[in-house]
C-alpha positions as CSV (number, residue, x, y, z in Angstrom):
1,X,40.9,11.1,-20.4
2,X,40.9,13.8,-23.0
3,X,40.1,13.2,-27.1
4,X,38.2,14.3,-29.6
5,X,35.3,12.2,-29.0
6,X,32.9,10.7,-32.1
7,X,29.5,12.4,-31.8
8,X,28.1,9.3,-30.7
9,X,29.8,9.1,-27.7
10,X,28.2,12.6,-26.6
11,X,26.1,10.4,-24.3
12,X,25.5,11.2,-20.5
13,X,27.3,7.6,-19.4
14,X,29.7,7.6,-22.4
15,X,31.1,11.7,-20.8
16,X,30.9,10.5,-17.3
17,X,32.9,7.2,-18.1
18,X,35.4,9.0,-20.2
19,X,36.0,12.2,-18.6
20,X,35.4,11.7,-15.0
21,X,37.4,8.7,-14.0
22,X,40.9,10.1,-14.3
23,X,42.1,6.0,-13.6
24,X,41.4,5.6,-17.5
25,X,44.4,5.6,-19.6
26,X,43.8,5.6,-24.0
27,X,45.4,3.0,-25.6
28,X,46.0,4.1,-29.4
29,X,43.9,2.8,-31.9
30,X,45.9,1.4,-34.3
31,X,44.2,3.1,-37.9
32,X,42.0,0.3,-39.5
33,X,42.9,1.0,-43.0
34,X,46.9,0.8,-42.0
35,X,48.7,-2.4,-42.4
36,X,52.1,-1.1,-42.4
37,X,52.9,-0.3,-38.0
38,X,55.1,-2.1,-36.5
39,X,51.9,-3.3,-34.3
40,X,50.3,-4.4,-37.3
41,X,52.8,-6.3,-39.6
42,X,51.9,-9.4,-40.6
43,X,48.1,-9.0,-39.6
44,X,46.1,-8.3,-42.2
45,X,42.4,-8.4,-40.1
46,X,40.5,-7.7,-42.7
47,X,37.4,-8.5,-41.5
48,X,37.4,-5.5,-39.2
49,X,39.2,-2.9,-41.8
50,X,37.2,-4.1,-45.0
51,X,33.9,-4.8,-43.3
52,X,33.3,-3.9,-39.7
53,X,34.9,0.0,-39.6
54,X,32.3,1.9,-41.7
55,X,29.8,4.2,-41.1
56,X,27.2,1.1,-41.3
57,X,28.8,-1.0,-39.0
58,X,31.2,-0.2,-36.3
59,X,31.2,3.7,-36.8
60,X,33.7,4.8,-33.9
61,X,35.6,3.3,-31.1
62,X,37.6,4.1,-28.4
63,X,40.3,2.2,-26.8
64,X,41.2,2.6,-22.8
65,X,42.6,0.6,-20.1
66,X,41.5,1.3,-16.3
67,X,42.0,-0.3,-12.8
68,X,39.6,-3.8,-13.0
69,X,37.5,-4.5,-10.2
70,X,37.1,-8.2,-11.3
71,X,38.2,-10.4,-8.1
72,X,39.3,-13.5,-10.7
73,X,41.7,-10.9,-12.5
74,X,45.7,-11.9,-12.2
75,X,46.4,-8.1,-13.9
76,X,45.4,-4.9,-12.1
77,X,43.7,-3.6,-15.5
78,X,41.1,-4.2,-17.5
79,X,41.1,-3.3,-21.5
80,X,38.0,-1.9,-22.8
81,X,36.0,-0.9,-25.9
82,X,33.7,1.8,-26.2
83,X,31.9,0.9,-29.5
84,X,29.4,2.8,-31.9
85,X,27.3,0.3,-33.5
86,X,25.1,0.8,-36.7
87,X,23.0,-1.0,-38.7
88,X,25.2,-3.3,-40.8
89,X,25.9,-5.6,-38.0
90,X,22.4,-7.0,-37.6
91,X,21.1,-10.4,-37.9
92,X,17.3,-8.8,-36.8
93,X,16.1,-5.7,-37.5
94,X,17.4,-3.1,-34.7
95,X,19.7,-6.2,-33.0
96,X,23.4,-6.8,-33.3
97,X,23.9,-10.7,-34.6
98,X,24.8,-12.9,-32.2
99,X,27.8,-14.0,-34.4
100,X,29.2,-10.3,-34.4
101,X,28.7,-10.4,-30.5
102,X,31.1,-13.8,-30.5
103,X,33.8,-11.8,-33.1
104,X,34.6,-8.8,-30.8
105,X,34.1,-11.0,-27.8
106,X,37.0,-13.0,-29.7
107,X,38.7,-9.7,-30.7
108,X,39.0,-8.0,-26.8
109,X,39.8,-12.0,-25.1
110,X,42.7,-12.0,-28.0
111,X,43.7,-8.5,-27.5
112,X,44.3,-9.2,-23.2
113,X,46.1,-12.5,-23.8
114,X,48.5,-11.0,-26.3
115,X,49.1,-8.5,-23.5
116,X,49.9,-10.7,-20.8
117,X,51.6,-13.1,-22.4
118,X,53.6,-10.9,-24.8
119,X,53.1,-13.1,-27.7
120,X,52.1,-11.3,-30.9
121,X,49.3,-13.9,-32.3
122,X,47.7,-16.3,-29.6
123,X,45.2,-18.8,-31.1
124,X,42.1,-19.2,-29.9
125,X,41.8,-22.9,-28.9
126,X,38.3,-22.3,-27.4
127,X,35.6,-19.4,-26.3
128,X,32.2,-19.8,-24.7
129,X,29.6,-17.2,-25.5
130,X,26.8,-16.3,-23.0
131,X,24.0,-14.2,-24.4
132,X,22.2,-12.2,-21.8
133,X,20.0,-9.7,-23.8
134,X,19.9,-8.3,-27.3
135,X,22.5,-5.4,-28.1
136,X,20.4,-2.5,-29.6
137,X,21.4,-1.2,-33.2
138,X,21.9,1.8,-33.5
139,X,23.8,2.2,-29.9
140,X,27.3,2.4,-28.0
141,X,28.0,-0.5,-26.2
142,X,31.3,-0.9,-23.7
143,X,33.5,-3.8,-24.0
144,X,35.6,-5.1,-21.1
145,X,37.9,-7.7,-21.3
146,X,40.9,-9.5,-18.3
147,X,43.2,-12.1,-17.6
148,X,42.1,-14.5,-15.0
149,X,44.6,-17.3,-15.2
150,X,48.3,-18.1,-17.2
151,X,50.1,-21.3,-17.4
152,X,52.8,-22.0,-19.3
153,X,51.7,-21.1,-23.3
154,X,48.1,-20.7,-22.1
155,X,46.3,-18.0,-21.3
156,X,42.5,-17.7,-19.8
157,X,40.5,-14.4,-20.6
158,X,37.3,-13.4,-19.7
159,X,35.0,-9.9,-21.3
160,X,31.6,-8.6,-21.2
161,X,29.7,-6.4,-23.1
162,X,27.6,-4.4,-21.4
163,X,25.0,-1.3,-22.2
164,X,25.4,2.1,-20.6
165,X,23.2,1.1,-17.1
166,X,26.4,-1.6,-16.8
167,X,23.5,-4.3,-18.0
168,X,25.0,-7.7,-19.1
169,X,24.2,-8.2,-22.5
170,X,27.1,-10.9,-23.7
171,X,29.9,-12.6,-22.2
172,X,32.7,-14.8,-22.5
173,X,35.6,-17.0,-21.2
174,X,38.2,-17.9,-23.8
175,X,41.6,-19.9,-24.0
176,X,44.4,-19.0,-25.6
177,X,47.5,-20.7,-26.8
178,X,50.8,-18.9,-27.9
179,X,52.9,-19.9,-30.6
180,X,55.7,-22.3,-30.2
181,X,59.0,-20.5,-30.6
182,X,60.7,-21.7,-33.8
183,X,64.3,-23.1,-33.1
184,X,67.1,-21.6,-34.6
């Protein structure tokens, strides 16, 4: 995968991940501060564009789906995050809170179901958060997230955050539901 990568991400892991597995394909990042895409209408997510995308908090990020490895996955991909973290999201000094950790472990579980199941805004009905370690401010972080089960309206997601070793810092299993279609 070739871009114009943040200066962050001129890590050894961050290259080697990005540059030598030609299996990754970049998804577009949809501009943070645009409301008006088709993707976007509608969705105002505001906590990310108003508070999380600055240079304080989430300071670059790149967006990329690859062949998943995952046994329990009912897709052949997973969708990742590769995240720049600063200072803003902290709860301790030099550590990401544990409720930021939760929001983009909601954000990449969300992002999955709406693939699978095509529906533009499935609700989280419920999530379970596993801490593992702390996640290290200033740092990059990567975010993987797949589909492990679909029935009906629901959809059941799983995603990890891990550092650049592939350590387990944070995980998650969520449940979506879709909307009901309105009748016409």
């Amino acid at each position: 995968m070739e871009s114009n990568f943040h200066r962050d991400f001129d890590l050894p892991w961050c290259k080697n991940l990005l540059r030598s597995d030609i299996s990754i394909v970049e998804v577009p990042f949809q501009h943070p501060l645009r409301n008006d895409t088709p993707l976007n209408k509608g969705v105002s997510n505001t906590m990310f564009r108003q508070t999380l995308y600055t240079p304080d908090a989430i300071r670059a990020q790149i967006n990329f789906k690859r062949p998943t490895t995952e046994a329990d996955s009912i897709i052949p991909w997973e969708y990742c995050y590769l995240l720049s973290l600063g200072s803003g999201i902290d709860g301790k000094a030099g550590r990401a809170h544990g409720g930021f950790n939760a929001l983009i472990l909601d954000q990449m579980t969300g992002t999955v179901a709406s693939m699978v199941s095509g529906s533009f805004a499935p609700a989280t009905a419920t999530m379970t958060v596993d801490y593992k370690a702390p996640i290290d401010t200033p740092g990059v972080v990567l975010c993987r997230s797949w589909a492990v089960e679909r029935q009906g309206r629901k959809t059941w997601v799983k995603a990890r955050i891990e550092d650049g070793r592939g350590n387990l810092l944070a995980s998650a299993k969520s449940l979506f539901v879709d909307p009901r279609l309105e009748r016409i």
